[in-house]
RODRENDREN-489730 format. One line per field, with one value per residue (C-alpha): residue number from 1; residue in three letters; x, y, z. Coordinates in steps of 0.05 Angstrom, whole numbers, plus 5000, padded with zeros to 4 digits. Each point is the difference from the previous one (the first is absolute). Example, Ala and Ser with C-alpha at 12.3 -4.5 7.8 and 13.67 -1.06 7.14 Angstrom:
BEGIN
i <- 1_2
aa <- ALA_SER
x <- 5246_5027
y <- 4910_5069
z <- 5156_4987
***
This chain:
BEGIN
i <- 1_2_3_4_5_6_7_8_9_10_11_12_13_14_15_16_17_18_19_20_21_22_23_24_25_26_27_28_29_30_31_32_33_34_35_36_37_38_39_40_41_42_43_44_45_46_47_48_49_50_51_52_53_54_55_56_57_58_59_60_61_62_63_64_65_66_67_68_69_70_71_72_73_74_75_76_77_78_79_80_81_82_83_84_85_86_87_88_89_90_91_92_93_94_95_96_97_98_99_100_101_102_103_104_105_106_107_108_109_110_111_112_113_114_115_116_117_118_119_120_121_122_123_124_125_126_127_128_129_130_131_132_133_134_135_136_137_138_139_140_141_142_143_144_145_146_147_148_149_150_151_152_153_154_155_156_157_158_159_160_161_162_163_164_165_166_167_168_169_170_171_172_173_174_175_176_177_178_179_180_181_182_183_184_185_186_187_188_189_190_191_192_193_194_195_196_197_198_199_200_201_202_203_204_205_206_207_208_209_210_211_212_213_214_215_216_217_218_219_220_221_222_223_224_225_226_227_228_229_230_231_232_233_234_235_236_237_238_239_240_241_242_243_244_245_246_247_248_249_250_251_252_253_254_255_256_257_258_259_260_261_262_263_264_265_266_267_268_269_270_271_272_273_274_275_276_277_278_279_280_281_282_283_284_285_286_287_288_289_290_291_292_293_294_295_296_297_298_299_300_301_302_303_304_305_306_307_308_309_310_311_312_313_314_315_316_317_318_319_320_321_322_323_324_325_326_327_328_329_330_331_332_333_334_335_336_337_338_339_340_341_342_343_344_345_346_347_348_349_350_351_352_353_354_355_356_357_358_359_360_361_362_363_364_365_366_367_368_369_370_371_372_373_374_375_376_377_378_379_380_381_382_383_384_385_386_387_388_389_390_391_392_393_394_395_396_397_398_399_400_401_402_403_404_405_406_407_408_409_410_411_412_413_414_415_416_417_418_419_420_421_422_423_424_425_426_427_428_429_430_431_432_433_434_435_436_437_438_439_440_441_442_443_444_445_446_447_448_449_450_451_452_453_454_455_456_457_458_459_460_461_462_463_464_465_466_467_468_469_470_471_472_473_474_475_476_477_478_479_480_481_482_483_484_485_486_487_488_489_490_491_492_493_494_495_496_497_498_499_500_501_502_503_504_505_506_507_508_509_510_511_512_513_514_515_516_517_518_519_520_521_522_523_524_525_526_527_528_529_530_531_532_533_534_535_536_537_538_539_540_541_542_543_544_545_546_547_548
aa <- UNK_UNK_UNK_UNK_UNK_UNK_UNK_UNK_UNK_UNK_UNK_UNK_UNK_UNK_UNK_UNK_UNK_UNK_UNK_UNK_UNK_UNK_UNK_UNK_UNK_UNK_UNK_UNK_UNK_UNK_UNK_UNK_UNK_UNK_UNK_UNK_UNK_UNK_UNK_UNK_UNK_UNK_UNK_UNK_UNK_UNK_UNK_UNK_UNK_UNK_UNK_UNK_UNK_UNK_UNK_UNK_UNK_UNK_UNK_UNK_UNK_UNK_UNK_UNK_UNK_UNK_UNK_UNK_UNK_UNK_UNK_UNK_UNK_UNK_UNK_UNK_UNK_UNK_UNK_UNK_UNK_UNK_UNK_UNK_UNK_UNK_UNK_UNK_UNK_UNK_UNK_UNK_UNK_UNK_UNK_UNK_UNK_UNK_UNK_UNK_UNK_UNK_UNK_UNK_UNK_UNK_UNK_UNK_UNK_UNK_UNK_UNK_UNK_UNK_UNK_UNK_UNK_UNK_UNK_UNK_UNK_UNK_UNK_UNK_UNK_UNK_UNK_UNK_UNK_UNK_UNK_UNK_UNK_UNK_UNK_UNK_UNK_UNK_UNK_UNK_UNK_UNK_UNK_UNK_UNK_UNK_UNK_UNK_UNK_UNK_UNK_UNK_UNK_UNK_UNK_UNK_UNK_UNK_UNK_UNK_UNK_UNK_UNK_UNK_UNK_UNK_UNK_UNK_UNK_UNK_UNK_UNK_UNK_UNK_UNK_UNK_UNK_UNK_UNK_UNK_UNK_UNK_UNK_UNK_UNK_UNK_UNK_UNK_UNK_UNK_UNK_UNK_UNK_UNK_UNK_UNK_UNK_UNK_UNK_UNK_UNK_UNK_UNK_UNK_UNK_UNK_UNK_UNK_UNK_UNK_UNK_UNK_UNK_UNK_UNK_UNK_UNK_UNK_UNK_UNK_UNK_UNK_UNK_UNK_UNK_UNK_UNK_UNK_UNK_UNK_UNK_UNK_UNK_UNK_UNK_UNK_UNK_UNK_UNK_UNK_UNK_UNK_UNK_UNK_UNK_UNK_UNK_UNK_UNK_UNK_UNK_UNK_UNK_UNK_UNK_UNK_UNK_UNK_UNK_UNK_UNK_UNK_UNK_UNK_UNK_UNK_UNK_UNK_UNK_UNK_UNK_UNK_UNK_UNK_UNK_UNK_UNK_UNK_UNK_UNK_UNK_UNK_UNK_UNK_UNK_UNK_UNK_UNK_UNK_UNK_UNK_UNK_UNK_UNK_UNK_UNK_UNK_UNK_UNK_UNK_UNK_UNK_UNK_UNK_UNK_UNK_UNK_UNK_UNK_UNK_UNK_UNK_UNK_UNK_UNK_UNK_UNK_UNK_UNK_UNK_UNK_UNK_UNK_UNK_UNK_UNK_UNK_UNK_UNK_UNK_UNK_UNK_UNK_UNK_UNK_UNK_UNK_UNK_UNK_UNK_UNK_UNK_UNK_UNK_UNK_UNK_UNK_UNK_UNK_UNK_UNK_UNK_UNK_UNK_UNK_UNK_UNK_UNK_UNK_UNK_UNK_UNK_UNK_UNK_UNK_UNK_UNK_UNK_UNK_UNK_UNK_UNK_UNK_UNK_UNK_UNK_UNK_UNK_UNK_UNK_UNK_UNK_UNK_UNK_UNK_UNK_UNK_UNK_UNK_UNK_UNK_UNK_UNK_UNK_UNK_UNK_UNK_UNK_UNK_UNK_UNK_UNK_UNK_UNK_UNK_UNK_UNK_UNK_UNK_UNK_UNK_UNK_UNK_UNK_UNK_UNK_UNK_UNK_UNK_UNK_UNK_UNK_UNK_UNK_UNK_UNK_UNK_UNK_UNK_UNK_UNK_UNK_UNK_UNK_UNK_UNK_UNK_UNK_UNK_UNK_UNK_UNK_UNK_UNK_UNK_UNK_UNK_UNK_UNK_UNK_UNK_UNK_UNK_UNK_UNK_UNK_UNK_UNK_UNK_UNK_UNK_UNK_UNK_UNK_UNK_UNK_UNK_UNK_UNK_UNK_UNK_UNK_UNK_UNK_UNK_UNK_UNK_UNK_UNK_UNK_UNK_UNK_UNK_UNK_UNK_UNK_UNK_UNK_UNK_UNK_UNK_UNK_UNK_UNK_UNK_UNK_UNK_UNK_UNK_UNK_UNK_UNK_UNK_UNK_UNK_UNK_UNK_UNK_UNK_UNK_UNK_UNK_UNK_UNK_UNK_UNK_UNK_UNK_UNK_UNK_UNK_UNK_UNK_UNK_UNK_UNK_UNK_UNK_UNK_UNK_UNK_UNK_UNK_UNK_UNK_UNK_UNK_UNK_UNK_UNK_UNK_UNK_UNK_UNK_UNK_UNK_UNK_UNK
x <- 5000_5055_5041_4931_4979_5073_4988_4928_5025_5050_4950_4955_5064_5008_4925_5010_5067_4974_4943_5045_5039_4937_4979_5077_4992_4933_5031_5059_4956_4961_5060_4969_4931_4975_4966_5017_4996_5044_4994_5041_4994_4986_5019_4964_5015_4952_5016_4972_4990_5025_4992_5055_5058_5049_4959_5015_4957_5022_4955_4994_5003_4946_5015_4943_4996_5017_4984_5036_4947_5002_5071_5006_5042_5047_4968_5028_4985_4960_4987_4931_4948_4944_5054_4985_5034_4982_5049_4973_4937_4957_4978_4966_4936_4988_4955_5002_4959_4947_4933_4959_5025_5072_5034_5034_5069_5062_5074_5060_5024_4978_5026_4936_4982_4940_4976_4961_4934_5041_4999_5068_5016_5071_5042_4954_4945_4965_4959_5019_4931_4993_4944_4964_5007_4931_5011_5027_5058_4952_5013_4922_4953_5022_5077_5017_4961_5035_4939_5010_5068_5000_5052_5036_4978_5040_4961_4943_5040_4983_5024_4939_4996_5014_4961_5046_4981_5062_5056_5058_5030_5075_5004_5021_4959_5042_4993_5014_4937_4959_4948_4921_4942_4947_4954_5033_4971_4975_5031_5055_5061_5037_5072_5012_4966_5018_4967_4995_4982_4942_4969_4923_4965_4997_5081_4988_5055_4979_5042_4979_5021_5028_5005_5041_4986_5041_4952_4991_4992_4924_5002_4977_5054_5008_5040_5023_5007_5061_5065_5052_5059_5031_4999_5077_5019_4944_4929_4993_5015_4983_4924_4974_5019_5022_5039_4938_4946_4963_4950_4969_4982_4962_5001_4946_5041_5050_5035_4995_4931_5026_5069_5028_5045_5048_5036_5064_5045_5003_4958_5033_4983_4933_4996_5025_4954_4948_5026_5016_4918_4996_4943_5005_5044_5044_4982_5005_4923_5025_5058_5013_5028_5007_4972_5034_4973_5030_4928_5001_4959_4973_4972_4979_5028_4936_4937_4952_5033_4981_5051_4975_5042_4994_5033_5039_5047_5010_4954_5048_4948_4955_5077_5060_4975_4941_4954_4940_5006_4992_4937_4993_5019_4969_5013_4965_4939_5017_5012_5077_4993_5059_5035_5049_4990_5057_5029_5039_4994_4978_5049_4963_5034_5008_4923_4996_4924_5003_4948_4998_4955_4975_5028_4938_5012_4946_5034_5001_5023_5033_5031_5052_5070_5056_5066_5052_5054_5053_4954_4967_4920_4980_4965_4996_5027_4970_5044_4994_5034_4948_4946_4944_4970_4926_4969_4939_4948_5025_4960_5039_4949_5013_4953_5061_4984_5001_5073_5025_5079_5041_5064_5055_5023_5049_5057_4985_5045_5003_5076_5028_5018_4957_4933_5040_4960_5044_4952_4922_4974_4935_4987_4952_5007_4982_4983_5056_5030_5033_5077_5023_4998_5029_4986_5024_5022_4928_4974_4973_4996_4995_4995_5034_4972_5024_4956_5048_4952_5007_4948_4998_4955_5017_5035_5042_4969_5054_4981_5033_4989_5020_5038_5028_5050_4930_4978_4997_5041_4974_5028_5012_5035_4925_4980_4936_4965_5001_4982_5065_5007_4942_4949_5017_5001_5002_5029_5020_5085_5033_4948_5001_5042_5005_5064_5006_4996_5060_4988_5043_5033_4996_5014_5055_5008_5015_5036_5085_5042_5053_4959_4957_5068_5025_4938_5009_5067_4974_4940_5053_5041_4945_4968_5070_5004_4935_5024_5054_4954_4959_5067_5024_4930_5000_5072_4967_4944_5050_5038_4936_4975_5067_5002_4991
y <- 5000_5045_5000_5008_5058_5036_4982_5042_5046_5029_5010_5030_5051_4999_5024_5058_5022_4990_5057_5043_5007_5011_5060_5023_5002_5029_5058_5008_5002_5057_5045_5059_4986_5066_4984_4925_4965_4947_4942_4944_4926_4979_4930_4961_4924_4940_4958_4927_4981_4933_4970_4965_5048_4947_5000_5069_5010_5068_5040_5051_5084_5041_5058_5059_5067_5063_5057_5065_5052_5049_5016_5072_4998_5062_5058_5030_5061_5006_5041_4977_5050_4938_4952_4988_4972_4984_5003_4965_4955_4984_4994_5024_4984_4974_4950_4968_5044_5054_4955_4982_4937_5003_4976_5048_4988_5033_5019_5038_5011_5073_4997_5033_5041_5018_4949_5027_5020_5039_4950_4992_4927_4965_4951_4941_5032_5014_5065_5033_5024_5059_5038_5058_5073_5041_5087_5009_4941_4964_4916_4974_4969_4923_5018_4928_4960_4971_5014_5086_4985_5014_4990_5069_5015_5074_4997_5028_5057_5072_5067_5033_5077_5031_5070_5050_5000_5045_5046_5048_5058_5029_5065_5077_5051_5066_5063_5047_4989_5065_5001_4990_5037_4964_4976_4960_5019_4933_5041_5017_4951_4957_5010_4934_4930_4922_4950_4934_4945_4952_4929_4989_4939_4983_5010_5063_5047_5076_5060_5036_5066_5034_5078_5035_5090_5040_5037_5067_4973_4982_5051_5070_5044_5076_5034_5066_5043_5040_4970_4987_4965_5064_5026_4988_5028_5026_5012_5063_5057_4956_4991_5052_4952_5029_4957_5017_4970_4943_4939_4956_4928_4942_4927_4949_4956_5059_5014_5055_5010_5067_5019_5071_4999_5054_5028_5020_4959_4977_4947_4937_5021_5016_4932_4964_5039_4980_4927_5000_4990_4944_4959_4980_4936_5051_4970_5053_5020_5047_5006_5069_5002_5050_4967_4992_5071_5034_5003_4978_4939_4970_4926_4972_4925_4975_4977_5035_5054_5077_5064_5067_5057_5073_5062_5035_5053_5033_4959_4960_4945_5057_5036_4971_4922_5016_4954_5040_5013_4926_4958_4927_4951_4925_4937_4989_4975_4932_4951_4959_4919_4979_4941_4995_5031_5047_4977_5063_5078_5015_5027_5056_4996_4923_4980_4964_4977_4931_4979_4927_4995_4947_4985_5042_5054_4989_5014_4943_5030_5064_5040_5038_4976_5041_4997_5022_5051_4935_4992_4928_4982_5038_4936_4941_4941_4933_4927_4986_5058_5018_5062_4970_5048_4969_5002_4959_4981_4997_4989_4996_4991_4938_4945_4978_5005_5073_5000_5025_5033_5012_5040_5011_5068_4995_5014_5067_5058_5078_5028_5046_4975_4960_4953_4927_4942_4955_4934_4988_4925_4969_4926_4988_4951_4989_4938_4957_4931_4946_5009_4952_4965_4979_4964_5024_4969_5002_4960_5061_4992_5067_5028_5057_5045_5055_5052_4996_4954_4941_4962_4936_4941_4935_4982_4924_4964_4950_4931_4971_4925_4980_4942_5023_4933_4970_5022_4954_5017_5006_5008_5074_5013_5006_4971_4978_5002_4931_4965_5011_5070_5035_5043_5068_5066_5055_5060_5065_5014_5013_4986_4942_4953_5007_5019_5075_5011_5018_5031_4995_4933_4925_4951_4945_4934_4979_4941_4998_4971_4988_4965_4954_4980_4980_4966_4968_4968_4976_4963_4973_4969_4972_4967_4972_4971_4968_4972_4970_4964_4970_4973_4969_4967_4973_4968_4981_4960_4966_4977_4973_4956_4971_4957_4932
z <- 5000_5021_4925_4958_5061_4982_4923_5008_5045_4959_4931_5045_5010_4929_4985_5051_4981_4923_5026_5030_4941_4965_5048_4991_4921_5004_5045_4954_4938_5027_5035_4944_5010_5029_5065_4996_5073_5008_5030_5045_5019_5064_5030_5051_5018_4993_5061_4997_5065_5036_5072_5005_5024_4977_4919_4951_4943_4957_4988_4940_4991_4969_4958_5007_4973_5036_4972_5013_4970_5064_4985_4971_4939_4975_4968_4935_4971_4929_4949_4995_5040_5003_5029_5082_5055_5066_5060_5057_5010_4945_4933_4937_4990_4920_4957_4937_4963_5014_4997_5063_5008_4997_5064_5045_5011_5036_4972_5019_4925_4988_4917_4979_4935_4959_4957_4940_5037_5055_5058_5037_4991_5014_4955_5023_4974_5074_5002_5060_5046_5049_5028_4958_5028_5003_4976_5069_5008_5049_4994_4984_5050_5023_4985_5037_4964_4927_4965_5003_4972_4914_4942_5001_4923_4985_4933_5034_5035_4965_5024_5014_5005_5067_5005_5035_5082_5012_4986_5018_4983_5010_4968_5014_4986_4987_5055_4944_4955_5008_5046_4978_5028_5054_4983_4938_4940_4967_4934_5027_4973_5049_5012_4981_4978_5000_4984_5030_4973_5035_4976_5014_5016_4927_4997_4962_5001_5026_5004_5068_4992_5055_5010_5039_5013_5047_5035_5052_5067_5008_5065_5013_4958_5023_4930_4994_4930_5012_4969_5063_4961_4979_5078_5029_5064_5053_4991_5023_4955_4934_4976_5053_5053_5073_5047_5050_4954_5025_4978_5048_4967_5037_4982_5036_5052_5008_5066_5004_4962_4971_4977_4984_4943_5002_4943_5031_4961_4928_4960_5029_5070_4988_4967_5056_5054_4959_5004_5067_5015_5034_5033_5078_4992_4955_4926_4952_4971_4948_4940_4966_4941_4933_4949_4927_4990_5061_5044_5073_5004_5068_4996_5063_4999_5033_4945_5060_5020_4990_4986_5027_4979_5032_4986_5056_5011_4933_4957_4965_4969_4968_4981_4981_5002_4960_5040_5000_5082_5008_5020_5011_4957_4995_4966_4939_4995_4969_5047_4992_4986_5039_4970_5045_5073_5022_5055_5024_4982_4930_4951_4957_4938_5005_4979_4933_4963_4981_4954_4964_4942_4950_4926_4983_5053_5050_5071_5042_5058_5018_5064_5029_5034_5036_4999_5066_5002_4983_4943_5028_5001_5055_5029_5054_4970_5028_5011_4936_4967_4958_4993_4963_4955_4979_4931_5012_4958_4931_4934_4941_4949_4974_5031_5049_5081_5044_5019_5078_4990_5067_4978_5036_5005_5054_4957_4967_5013_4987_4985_4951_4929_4950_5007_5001_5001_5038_4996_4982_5020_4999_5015_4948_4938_4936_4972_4985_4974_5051_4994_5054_5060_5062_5074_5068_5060_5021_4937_4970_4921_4973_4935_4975_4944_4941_5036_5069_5038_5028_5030_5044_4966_5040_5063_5006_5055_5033_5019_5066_5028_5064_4978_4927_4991_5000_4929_4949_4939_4932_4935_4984_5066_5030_5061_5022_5073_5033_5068_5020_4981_5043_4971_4960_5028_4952_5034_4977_4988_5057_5050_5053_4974_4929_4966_4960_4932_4950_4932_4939_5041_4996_5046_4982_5015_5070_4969_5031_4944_5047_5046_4945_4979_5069_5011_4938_5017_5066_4960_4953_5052_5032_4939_4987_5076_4987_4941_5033_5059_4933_4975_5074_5009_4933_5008_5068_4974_4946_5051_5028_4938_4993_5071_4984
***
């Protein structure tokens, strides 16, 4: 029993080493197979079992597969956007075709491409399956279940028009440009025009026009009619001015509510007394000026507030500063349209019209900003940066939706020199054709188009197991869910324990050449050794059938 147990014993070693070698060639045969798993033998004895201590029967060894598909394989850089990788747990989910009854089935090699009706498939021929994303990028209802995941099909990708929601302007407006009566005219030109161009709903392209008129401060404005500019030196003695002569002026809010302007020095320090009016926390109510034409002109710097100008010692309003004796002087009677609230003391000659008008010259919205002595919008600026300025309720004409337009003002500025338009941007969109793609570490497919946008379409859902060596292998480098595996979980990218997405990568084989081949010379020397225990119990059992 003992020779025919050895002679049994040792083909039994044969068969196993024979599919060890088998599992070794299969591994070495797919070292370039992106994604490729590999796989080892595993060997287990078959004891027979005696009761007699002094009795041995051999047994036999059992060769079984192991499969090393949990092993994370290098990733490689290509030049392919479609091509994925995953690093970490988990797998692509993929079928054999797009039809209802194609299985679902799991793989790690992320070679995908479009096939001729757009759908990403990889060189097995797999179409690779993710989950759908709604207008806003929101996953739809039942993401866990396999039955909300579909073939991601770019062919049905379109770059839709995106009507313009918002904007922004950087641009100085020049202090020099002469000065416009207020009330604006509505014929009176603007001191300078851009246009900027807006998509609606329908992906129409509009030009918005936008106007921009240097204006008189929308205060009360006391003006004389005697020409100053020529005047050098002191007051009195030139005009029929006397260093005693005296003008009281009030200003609402003023502490003191009157103040008595003498003329005992020249025109600068009568300008600056005027100036120096000031309300009880000391911010100044007033600026005097001489206009381009040499008159003295008062604006108060508050929108409410009243001038009252009286003649005193001498009469020098009704005389030399031709101002009539004085009298009150209010704001006008049209109310401003703030665009931007002031959030410090007005700057008189800083107050600029802005008017934005249609392609057909409707006015869609219109109103008055003002600009600081540093020449910055005189205005609070929020967290974000930005000072909204609202044109709401648009109707262009042409069937497409009423349009709401927040633009951003924040950036406009009053110096010296020319109008310079430093940057106009909307975020709108025509329509446009699909131009390319790519996936993110979060399993976001999104499609890029010629009109700028890009837009995500499908997110990768990753399947996990909590046994993964447990698959069973198909052909294709697919596995399929099995008793052994556990049941699928499709979870999203980088959540839990699923592994993160890489783009424009693929995942090589986790197959070690140096290692198969070491293995491989152990298998060889074992076949051989078994071989050899063959040839011994052969010449054994000769030597047995020759005793006579």
């Amino acid at each position: 029993m003992s020779i025919f147990g050895s002679l049994f014993t040792a083909v039994s070693g044969l068969a196993a080493q024979s599919q060890s070698l088998s599992m070794i060639s299969n591994n070495i045969a797919n070292t370039s197979t992106v994604g490729y798993k590999r796989s080892d033998a595993a060997f287990s004895s078959l004891v027979t079992s005696e009761s007699r201590s002094t009795l041995y029967s051999p047994g036999s060894v059992k060769a079984t597969q192991n499969q090393r598909i949990d092993q994370q394989g290098i990733l490689q850089q290509s030049a392919s956007a479609t091509d994925i990788a995953l690093s970490g747990n988990g797998f692509f989910v993929v079928k054999n075709g797009t039809g209802s009854g194609a299985e679902t089935l799991f793989t790690r090699a992320g070679s995908f491409s479009e096939d001729e009706n757009g759908a990403l498939k990889n060189t097995a021929g797999f179409t690779l399956y993710g989950w759908p994303l709604d207008q806003n990028g929101a996953l739809p209802a039942g993401s866990a279940s396999p039955g909300s995941l579909v073939p991601v099909d770019l062919s049905t990708v379109t770059g839709q028009p995106k009507a313009t929601t918002t904007g922004a302007l950087k641009m100085n407006l020049s202090s020099d440009t002469a000065l416009q009566p207020y009330p604006l005219d509505p014929t009176t030109p603007a001191s300078f025009t851009r246009a900027l161009k807006v998509y609606d709903s329908l992906g129409t392209a509009q030009d918005m026009n936008l106007e921009f008129t240097h204006i008189e401060s929308p205060t009360a404005i006391a003006r004389g009619g005697t020409d100053l500019s020529s005047v050098s030196g002191m007051l009195a003695g030139q005009n029929g001015f006397s260093n005693t002569d005296t003008f009281d002026i009030s200003v609402d809010g003023a502490v003191p509510a009157t103040t008595t302007i003498t003329l005992d020095g020249g025109v600068s320090k009568m300008l600056a007394d005027i100036n120096a009016i000031v309300d009880a926390s000391g911010k100044p109510l007033v600026n005097a000026s001489l206009d381009p034409s040499g008159n003295l002109t008062i604006k108060a710097r508050d929108l409410t507030a009243n001038i009252t100008l009286a003649d005193g010692s001498g009469a020098p309003l009704a005389g030399g500063l031709g101002m009539a004796g004085g009298g009150t002087y209010t704001p006008p009677a049209t109310a401003t349209n703030l665009l931007a609230t002031p959030n410090s003391t007005n700057n008189p000659e800083g107050w600029w019209q802005v008017t934005v008008k249609s392609p057909g010259g409707a006015v869609l919205s219109s109103g008055q900003v003002n600009f600081d002595g540093t020449g910055t919008l005189n205005a609070a600026v929020p967290a974000n940066g930005q000072i909204p300025l609202a044109i709401n309720n648009i109707n262009w004409g042409d069937g497409s939706n009423t349009q709401n337009i927040s633009l951003d003002i924040a950036n406009l500025t009053q110096h010296s020199g020319d109008f310079d338009v430093i940057s106009a941007t909307q975020n709108g969109a025509a329509p446009g054709v699909r131009t390319g793609v790519s996936i993110d570490a979060d399993g976001y497919v999104s499609a890029q188009f010629s009109n700028g946008q890009s837009q995500r379409v499908f997110k990768l859902a990753v399947a996990t197991f909590a046994n993964a060596n447990g698959l069973d292998s198909l052909t294709g480098n697919v596995f399929r869910e099995s008793d052994t595996s556990g049941t699928l979980n499709l979870r999203e990218a980088g959540t839990g324990s699923a592994g993160n997405i890489q783009g424009g990568a693929l995942e090589e084989s986790n197959v070690d050449l140096a290692d198969e081949f070491s293995k491989m010379i152990v298998t060889q020397r074992a076949y051989s050794a078994n071989t050899k225990v063959i040839t011994t119990a052969d010449q054994m059992t000769q030597e047995l059938l020759q005793l006579r």
